[in-house]
C-alpha positions in Angstrom: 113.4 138.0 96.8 112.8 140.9 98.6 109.5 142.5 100.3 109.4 145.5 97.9 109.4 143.0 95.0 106.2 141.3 96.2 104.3 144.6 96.9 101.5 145.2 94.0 101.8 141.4 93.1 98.1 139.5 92.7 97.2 136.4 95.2 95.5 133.4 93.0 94.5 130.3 94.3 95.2 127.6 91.3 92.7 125.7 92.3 89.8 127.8 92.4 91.1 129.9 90.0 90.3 132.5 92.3 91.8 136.5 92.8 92.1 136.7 96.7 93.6 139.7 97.0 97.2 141.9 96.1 100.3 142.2 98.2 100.5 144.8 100.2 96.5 144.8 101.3 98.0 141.8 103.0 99.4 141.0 106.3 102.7 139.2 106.2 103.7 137.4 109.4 107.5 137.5 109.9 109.8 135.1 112.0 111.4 137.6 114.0 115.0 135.5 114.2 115.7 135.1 110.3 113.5 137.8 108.7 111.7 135.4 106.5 108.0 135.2 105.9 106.3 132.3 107.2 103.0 132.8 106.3 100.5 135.4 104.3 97.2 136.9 106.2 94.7 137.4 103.2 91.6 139.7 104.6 88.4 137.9 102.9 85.2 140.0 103.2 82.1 138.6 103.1 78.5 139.3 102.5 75.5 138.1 105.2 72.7 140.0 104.0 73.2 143.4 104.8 75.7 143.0 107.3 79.8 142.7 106.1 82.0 140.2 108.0 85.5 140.4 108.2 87.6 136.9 108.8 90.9 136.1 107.1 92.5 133.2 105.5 96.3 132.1 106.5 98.4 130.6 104.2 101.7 128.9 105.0 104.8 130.2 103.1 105.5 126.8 101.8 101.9 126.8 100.0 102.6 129.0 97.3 103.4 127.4 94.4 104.7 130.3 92.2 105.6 133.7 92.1 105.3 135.2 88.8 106.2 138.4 87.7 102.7 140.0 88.4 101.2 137.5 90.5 100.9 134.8 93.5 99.9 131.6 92.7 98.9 129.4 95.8 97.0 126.1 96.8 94.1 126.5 99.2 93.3 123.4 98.8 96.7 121.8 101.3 95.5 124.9 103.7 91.8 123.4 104.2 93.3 119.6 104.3 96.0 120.3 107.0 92.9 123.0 109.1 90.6 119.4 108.6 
């Protein structure tokens, strides 16, 4: 699959049932010797009081569980167990 067909494509976790964000407001990082993608930077804003912080969630290539036609659909859940 290439790059370009991933662009526009929505990010879900299946657990939460949660929209995280679209391709392409993402950050991919890239192993520079075989050109593949080896994991997805999500950007997730969040709210403390008046005051927006910015942090991001990484997720592992190999935690996606499906890529559909207009969407992403990823496990969280293995991300937080394998961080614990």
């Amino acid at each position: 699959m290439r790059l370009s067909e991933l662009s526009g494509k929505e990010i879900v976790d299946v657990k939460r049932a949660e929209r995280l964000g679209v391709l392409g407001q993402t950050d991919l990082e890239i192993n520079e010797r075989t050109g593949q993608i080896t994991t997805l930077i999500i950007p997730s804003n969040k709210w403390f009081g008046m005051r927006k912080q910015q942090s991001e969630v990484r997720v592992p290539w190999d935690h996606i569980k499906k890529i559909g036609s207009d969407m992403v659909i990823l496990d969280l859940a293995e991300v937080e167990k394998e961080e614990e």
